[in-house]
C-alpha positions as a LaTeX table, in Angstrom:
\begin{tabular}{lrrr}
\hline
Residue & $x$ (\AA) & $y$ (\AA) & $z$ (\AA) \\
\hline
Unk1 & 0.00 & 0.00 & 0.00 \\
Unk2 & 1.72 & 2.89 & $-1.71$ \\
Unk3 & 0.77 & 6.87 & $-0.17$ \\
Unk4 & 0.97 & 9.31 & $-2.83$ \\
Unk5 & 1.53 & 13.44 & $-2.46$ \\
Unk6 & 0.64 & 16.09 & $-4.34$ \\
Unk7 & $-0.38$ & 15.17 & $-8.02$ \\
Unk8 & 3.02 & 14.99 & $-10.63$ \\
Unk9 & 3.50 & 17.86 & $-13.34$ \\
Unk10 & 3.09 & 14.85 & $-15.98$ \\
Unk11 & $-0.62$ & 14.95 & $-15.05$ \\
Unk12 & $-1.17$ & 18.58 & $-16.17$ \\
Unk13 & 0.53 & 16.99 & $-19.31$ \\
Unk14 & $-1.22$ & 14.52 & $-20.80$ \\
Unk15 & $-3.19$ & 15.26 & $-23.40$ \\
Unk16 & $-6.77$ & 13.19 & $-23.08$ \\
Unk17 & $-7.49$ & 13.37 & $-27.12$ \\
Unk18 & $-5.07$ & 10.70 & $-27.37$ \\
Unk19 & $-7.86$ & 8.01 & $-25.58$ \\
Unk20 & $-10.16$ & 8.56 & $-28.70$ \\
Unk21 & $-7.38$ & 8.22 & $-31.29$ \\
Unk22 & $-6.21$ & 4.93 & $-29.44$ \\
Unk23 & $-9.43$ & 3.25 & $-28.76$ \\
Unk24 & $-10.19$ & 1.33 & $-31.76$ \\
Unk25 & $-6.22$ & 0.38 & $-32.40$ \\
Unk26 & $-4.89$ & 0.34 & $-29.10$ \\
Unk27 & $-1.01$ & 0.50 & $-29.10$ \\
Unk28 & $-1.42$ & $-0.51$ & $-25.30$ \\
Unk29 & $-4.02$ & $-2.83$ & $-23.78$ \\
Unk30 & $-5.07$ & $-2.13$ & $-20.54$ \\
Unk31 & $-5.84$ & $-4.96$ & $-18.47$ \\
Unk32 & $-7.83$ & $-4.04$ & $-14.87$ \\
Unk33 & $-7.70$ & $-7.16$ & $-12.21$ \\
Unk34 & $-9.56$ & $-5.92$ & $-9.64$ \\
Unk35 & $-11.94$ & $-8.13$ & $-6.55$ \\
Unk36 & $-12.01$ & $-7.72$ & $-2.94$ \\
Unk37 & $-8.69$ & $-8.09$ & $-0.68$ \\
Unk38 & $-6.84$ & $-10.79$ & $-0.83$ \\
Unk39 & $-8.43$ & $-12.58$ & $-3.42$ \\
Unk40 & $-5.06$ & $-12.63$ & $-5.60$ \\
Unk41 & $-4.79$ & $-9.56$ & $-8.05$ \\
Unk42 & $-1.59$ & $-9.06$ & $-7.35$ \\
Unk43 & $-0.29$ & $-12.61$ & $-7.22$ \\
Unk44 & $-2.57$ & $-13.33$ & $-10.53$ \\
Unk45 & $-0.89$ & $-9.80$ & $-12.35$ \\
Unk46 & 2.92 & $-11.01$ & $-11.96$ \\
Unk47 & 1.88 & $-14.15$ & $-13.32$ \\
Unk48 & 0.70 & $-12.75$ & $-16.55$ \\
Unk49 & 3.17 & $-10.40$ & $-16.63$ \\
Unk50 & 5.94 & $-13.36$ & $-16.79$ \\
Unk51 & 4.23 & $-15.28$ & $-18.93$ \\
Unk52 & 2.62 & $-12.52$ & $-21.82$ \\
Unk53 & 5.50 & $-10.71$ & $-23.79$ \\
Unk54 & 5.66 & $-6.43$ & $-23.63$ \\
Unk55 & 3.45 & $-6.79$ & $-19.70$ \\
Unk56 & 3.89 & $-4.29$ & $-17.39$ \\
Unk57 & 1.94 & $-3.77$ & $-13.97$ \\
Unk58 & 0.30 & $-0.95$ & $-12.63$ \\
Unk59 & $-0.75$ & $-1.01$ & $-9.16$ \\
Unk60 & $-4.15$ & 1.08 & $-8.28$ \\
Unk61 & $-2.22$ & 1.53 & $-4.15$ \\
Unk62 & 0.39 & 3.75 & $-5.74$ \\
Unk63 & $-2.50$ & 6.32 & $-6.03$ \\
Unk64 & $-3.27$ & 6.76 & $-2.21$ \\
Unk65 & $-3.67$ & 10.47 & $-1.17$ \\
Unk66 & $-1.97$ & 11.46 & 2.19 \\
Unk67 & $-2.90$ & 9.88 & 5.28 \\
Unk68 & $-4.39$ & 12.93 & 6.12 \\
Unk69 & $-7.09$ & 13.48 & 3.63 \\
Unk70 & $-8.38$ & 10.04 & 4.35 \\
Unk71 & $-11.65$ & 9.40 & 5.80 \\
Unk72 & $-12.61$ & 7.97 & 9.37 \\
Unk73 & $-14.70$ & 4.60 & 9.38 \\
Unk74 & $-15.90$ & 3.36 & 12.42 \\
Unk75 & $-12.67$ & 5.34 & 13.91 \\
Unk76 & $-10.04$ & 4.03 & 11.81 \\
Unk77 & $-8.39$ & 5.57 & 8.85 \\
Unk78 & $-10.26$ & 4.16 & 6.09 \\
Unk79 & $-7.62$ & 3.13 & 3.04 \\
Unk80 & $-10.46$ & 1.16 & 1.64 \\
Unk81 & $-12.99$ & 3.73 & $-0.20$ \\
Unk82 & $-12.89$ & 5.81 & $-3.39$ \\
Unk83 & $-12.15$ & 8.56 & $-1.62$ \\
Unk84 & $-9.11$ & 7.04 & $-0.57$ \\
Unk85 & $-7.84$ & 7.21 & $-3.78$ \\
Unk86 & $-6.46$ & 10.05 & $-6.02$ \\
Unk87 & $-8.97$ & 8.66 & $-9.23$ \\
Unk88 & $-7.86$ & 12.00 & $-11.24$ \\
Unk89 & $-4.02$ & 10.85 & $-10.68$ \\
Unk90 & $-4.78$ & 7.51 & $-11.77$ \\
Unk91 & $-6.92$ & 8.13 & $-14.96$ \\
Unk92 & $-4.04$ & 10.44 & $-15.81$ \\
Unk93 & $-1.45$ & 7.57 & $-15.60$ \\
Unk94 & $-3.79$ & 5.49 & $-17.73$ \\
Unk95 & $-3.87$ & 7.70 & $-20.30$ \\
Unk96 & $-0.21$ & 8.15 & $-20.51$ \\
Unk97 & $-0.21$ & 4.35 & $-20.68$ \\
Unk98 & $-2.00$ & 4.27 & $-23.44$ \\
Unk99 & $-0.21$ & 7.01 & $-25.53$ \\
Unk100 & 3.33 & 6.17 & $-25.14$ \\
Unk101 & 3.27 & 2.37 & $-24.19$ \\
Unk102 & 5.14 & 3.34 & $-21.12$ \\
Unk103 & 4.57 & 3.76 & $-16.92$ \\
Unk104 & 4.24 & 7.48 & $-16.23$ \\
Unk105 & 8.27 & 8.45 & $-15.64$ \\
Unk106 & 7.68 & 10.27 & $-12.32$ \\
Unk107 & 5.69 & 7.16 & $-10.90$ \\
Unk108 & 7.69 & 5.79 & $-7.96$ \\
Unk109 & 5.91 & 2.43 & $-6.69$ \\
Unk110 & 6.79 & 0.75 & $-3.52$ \\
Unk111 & 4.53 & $-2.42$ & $-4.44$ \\
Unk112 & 7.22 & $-5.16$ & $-5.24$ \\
Unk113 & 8.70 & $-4.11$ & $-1.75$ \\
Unk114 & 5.70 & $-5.90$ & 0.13 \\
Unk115 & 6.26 & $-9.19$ & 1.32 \\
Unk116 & 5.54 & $-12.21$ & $-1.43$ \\
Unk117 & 3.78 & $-15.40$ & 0.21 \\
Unk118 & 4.42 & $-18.66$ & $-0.96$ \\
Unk119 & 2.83 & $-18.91$ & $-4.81$ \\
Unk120 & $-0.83$ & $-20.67$ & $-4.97$ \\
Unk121 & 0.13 & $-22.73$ & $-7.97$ \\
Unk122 & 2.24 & $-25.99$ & $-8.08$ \\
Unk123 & 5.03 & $-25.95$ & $-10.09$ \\
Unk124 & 3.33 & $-28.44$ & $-12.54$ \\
Unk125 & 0.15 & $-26.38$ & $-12.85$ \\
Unk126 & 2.34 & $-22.93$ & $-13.48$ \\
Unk127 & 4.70 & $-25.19$ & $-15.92$ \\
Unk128 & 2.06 & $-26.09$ & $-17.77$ \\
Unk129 & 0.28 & $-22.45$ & $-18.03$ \\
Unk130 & 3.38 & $-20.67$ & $-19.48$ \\
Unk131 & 3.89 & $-23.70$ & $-21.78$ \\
Unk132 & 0.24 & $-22.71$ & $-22.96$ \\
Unk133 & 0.68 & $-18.72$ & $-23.34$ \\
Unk134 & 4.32 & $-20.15$ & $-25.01$ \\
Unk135 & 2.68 & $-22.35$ & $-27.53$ \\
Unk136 & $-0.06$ & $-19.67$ & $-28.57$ \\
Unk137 & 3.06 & $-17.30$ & $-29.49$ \\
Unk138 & 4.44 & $-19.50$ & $-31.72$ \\
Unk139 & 4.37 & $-18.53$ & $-35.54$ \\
Unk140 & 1.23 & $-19.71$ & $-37.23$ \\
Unk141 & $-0.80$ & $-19.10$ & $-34.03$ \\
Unk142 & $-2.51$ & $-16.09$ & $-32.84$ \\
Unk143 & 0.14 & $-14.65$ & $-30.56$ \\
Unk144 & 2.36 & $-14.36$ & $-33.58$ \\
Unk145 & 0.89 & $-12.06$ & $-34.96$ \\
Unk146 & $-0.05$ & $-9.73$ & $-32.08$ \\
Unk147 & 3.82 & $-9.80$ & $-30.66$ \\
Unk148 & 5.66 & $-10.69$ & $-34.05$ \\
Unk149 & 8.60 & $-12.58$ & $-32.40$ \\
Unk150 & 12.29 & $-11.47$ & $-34.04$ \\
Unk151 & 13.57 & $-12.86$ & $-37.25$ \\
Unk152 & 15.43 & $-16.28$ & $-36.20$ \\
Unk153 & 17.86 & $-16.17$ & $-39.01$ \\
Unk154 & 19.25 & $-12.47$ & $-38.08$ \\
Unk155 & 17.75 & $-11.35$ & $-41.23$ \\
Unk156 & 17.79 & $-7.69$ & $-40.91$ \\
Unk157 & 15.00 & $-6.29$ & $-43.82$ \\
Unk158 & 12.26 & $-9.20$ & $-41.54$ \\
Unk159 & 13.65 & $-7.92$ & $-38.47$ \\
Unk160 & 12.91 & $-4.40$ & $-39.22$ \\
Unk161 & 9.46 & $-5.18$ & $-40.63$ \\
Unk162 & 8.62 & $-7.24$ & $-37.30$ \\
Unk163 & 9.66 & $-4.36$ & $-35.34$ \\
Unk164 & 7.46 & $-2.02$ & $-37.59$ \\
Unk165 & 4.49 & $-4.54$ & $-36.66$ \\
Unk166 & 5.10 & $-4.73$ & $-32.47$ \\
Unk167 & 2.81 & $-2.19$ & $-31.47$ \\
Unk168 & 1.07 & $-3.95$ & $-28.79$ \\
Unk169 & 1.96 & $-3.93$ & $-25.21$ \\
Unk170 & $-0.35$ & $-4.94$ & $-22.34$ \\
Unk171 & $-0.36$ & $-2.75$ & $-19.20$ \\
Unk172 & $-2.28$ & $-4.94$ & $-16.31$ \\
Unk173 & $-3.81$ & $-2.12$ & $-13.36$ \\
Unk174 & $-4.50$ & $-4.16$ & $-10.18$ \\
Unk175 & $-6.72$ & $-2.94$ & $-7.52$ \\
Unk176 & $-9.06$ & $-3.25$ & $-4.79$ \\
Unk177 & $-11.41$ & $-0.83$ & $-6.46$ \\
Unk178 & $-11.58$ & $-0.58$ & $-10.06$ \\
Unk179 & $-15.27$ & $-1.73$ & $-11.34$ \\
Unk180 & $-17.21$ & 0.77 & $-8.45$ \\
Unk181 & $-19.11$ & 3.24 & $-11.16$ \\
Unk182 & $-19.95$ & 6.17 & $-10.76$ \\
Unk183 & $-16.37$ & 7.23 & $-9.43$ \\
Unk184 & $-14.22$ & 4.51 & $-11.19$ \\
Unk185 & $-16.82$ & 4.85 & $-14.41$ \\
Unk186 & $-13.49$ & 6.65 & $-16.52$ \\
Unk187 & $-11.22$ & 3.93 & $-15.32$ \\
Unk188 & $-13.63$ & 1.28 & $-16.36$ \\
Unk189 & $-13.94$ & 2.66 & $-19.74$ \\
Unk190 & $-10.36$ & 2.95 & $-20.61$ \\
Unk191 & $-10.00$ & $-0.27$ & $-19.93$ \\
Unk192 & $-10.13$ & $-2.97$ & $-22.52$ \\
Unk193 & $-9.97$ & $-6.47$ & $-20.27$ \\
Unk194 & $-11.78$ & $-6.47$ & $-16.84$ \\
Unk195 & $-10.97$ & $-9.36$ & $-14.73$ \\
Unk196 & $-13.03$ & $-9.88$ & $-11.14$ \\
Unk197 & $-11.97$ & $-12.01$ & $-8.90$ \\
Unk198 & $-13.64$ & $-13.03$ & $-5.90$ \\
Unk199 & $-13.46$ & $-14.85$ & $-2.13$ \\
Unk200 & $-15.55$ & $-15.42$ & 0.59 \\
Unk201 & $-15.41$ & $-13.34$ & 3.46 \\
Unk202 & $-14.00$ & $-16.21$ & 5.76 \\
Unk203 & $-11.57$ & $-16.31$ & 3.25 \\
Unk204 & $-10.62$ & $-12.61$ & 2.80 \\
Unk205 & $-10.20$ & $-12.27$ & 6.42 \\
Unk206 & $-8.64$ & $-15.64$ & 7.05 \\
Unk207 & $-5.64$ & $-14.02$ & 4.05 \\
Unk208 & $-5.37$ & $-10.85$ & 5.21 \\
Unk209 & $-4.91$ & $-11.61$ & 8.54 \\
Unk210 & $-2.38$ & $-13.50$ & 7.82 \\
Unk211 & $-0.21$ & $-10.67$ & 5.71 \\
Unk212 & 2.42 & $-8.70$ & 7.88 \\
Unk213 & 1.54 & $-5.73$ & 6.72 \\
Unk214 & 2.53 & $-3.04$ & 3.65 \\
Unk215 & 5.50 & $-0.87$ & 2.97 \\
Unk216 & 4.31 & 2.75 & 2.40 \\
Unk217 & 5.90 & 6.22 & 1.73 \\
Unk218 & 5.48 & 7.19 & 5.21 \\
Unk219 & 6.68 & 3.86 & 6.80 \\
Unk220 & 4.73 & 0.54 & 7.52 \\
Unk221 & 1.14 & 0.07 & 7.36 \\
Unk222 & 0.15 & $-2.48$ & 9.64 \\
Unk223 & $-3.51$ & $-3.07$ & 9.71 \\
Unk224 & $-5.26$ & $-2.61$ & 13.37 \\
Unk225 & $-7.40$ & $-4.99$ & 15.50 \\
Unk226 & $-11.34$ & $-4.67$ & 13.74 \\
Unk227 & $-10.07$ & $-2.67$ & 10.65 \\
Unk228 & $-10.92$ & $-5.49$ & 8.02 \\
Unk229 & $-13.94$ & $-6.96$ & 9.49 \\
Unk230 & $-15.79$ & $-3.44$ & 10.61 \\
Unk231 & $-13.82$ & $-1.23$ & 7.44 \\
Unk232 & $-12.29$ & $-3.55$ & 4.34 \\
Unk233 & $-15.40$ & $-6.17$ & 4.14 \\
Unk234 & $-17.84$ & $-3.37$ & 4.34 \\
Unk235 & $-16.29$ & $-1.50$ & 2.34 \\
Unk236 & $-15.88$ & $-4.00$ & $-0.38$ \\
Unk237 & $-19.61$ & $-5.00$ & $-0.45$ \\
Unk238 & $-20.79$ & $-1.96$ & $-0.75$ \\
Unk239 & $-19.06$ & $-0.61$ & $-3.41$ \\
Unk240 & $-19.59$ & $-4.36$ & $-5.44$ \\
Unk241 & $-23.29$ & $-5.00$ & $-4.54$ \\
Unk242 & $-24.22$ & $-3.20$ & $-7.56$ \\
Unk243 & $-22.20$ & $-6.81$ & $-9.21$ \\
Unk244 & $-24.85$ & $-9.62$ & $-7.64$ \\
Unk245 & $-28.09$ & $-10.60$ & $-8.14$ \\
Unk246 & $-30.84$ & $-9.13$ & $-5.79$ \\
Unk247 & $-28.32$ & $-6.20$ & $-5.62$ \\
Unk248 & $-30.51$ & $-3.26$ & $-6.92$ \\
Unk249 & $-28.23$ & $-2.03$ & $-9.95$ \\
Unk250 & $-26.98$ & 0.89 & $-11.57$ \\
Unk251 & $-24.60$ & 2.99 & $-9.08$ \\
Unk252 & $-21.55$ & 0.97 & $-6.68$ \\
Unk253 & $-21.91$ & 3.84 & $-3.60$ \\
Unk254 & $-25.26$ & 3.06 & $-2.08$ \\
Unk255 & $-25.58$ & 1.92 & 1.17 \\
Unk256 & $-24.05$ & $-2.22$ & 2.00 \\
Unk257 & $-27.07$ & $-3.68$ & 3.05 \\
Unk258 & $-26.32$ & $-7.26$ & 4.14 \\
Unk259 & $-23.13$ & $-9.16$ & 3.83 \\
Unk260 & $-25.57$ & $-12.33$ & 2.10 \\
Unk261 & $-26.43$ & $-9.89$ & $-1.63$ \\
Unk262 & $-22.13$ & $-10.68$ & $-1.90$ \\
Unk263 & $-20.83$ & $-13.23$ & 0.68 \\
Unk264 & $-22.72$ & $-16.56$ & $-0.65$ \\
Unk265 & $-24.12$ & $-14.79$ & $-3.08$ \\
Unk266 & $-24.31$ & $-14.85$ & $-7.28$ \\
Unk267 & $-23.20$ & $-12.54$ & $-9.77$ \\
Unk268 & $-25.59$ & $-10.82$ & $-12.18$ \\
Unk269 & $-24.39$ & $-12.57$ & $-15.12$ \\
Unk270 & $-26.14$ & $-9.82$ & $-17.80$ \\
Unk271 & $-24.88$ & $-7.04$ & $-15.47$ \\
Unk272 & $-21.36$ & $-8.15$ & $-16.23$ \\
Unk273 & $-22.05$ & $-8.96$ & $-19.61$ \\
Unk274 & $-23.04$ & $-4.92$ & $-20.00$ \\
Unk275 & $-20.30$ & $-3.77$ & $-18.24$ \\
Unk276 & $-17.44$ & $-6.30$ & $-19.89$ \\
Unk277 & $-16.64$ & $-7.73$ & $-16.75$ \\
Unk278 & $-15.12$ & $-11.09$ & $-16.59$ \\
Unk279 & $-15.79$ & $-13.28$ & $-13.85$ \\
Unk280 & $-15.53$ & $-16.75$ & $-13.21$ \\
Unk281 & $-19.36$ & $-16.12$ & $-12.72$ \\
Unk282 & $-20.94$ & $-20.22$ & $-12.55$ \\
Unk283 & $-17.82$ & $-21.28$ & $-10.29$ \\
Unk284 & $-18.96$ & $-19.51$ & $-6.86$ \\
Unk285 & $-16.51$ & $-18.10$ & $-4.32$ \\
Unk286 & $-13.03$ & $-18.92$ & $-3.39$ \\
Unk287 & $-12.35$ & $-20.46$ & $-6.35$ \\
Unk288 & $-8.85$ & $-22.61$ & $-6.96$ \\
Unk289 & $-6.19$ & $-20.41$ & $-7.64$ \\
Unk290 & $-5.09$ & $-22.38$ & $-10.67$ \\
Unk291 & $-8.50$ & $-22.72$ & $-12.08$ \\
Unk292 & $-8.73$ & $-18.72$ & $-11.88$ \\
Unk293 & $-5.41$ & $-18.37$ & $-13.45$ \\
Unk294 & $-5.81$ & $-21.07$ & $-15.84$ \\
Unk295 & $-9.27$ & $-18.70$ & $-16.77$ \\
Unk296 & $-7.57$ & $-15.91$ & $-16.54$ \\
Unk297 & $-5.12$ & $-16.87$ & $-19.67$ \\
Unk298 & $-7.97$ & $-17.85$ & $-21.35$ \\
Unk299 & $-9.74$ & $-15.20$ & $-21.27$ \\
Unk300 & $-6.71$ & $-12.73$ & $-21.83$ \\
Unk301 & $-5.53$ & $-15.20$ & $-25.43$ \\
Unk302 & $-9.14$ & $-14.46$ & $-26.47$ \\
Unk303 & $-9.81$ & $-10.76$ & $-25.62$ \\
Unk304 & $-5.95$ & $-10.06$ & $-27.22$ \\
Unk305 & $-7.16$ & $-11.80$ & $-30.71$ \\
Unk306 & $-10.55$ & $-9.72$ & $-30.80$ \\
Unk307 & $-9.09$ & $-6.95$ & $-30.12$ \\
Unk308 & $-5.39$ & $-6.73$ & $-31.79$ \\
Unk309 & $-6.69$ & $-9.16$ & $-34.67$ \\
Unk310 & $-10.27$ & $-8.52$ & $-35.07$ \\
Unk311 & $-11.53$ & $-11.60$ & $-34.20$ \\
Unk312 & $-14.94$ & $-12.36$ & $-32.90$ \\
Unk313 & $-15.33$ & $-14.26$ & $-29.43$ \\
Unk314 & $-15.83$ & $-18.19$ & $-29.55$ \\
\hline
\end{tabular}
C-alpha cells in the first residue's frame, strides 16, 4: 500500500485526445484485475506479466492520497474507499499508458517491496500455463501475430518489418477498487480487459490476517485490531453490490445492506455482460487459484485476438 503526495506535473501533461485516437487500435491494452482483498490480483498480475511478452503492472495503491485526507470509518483511517484514492491521478497515468506504451516516468511504486507469500500454484500447474501462453506465441498461431517474435535467421530487412508490426503492449492495473461506477466509471472505460476475482469473506479475512503488513511512503502500514472486518469487508460490499443478483443495480456507492447480496451470493451474469466484466461467474466463491489463473489466460488469449486481430469471441 503505496501513499501518494501532491499530483506529478506529468498529469497537467497529458493530453486526453489521445484516448479517442487509441481506442479502436490500441497501441497498449489495458488490463484491470480488480476483486475484494486478498483474493489474488496481485499474485494473478505477476503471473501474466511473466508469462505474456511487452506486460507491465500498474498497481491502483500507488495512487493513495496522504494519510491525512483520508476518511474515518468506524474510527479508523479508512484506506479502503474511493475517496481514498487520487482517481484524477490515476486516470491520468492510464492515459499516458495508453499514448506512449510506457509507466508514467515520475511514478515511484513501492509495491514489489511488500512481502511475497508462498505462490498458490504448483510448479506443474504454473509449468504447464506458461507452456500454454508459449505455444499460442508461436508462428502460425494467434500470438504471432499480435507480438511478431524477431527474425530467427538475423535477417535484418524481416527484423525491421517485425519491429514495424510490435505495437502492442499490455499494461495490467490491479486494484481493490476498479469496477465501483460512478467514481471509477473513466477507469472502467479505458480499460479494454476487466478481470473480477472473488473470495468469501471467511476467506478474505482468514488471508489478510495472515499478511504482515505493507510498505508505504510514510513507513509501515500495519492493519489494526477490527479494521478489516468493521472497514475492508464493508467496504468491499458496498461498493460491489451493484455486481450480484438481488443487488438493486446501476450505481456501486449506495448503502451495504447485508453481507448475504455478496458473501454466498451470485453474480448478475447480464450485469457483467453490460459492463465487460469477466468473472468466473458459474464457479462460486473462493475459487482454486489455478482454475482462476488457468481462466484468466484464457480469457486474456481471447480478448488479445478480438481486439489486436479482429476476431470475434468463440
Amino acid at each position: 500500500m503505496t501513499r501518494r503526495g501532491s499530483s506529478p506535473s506529468w498529469v497537467h501533461d497529458i493530453d486526453v485526445s489521445f484516448v479517442n485516437f487509441t481506442m479502436d487500435k490500441p497501441r497498449t491494452i489495458l488490463i484491470g484485475i480488480s476483486g475484494c482483498s486478498s483474493s489474488g490480483k496481485t499474485t494473478l498480475a505477476r503471473l501474466l506479466r511473466d508469462w505474456f511478452p511487452e506486460t507491465f503492472i500498474l498497481h491502483e495503491d500507488d495512487f493513495y492520497k496522504p494519510e491525512s485526507e483520508l476518511p474515518q470509518t468506524h474510527g479508523f483511517v479508512d484506506w479502503d474507499c474511493p475517496e481514498a484514492i487520487s482517481i484524477p491521478d490515476l486516470e491520468a497515468a492510464l492515459v499516458h499508458i495508453r499514448a506512449t506504451g510506457t509507466l508514467p516516468p515520475t511514478l515511484n511504486s513501492k509495491e514489489d517491496l511488500n512481502s511475497v507469500g508462498p505462490s498458490p500454484l504448483t510448479p506443474a500447474r504454473r509449468a504447464a500455463l506458461e507452456s500454454k501462453v508459449r505455444a499460442w506465441l508461436q508462428p502460425g498461431r494467434p500470438g504471432a501475430d499480435i507480438f511478431p517474435p524477431p527474425s530467427p535467421d538475423g535477417n535484418a530487412a524481416a527484423a525491421a518489418a517485425a519491429a514495424a508490426r510490435t505495437k502492442t503492449r499490455i499494461c495490467i492495473l490491479e486494484g481493490f477498487l476498479l469496477f465501483s461506477p460512478p467514481r471509477f466509471s473513466a477507469v472502467m472505460a479505458l480499460l479494454d480487459v476487466k478481470l473480477f476475482l472473488r473470495a468469501s469473506k471467511r476467506a478474505a479475512l482468514d488471508r489478510r490476517a495472515r499478511r504482515d503488513g505493507y510498505v508505504t511512503l510514510e513507513g509501515f502500514w500495519a492493519d489494526p485490531p477490527g479494521y478489516v472486518d468493521r472497514v475492508v469487508w464493508p467496504g468491499y460490499v458496498k461498493h460491489h453490490r451493484w455486481m450480484f443478483v438481488g443487488a438493486g443495480h446501476g450505481r456501486g456507492d449506495g448503502d451495504a445492506g447485508e453481507d448475504d447480496v455478496v458473501d454466498g451470493g451470485v453474480l448478475d451474469q447480464d450485469v457483467l455482460r453490460k459492463a465487460g466484466i469477466h468473472a468466473m461467474a458459474d464457479r462460486g466463491e473462493d475459487v482454486d487459484f489455478g482454475d482462476a489463473a488457468e481462466w484468466a489466460v484464457g480469457v486474456v488469449m481471447e480478448e488479445l485476438e478480438r481486439i489486436c486481430l479482429g476476431q470475434p469471441k468463440p
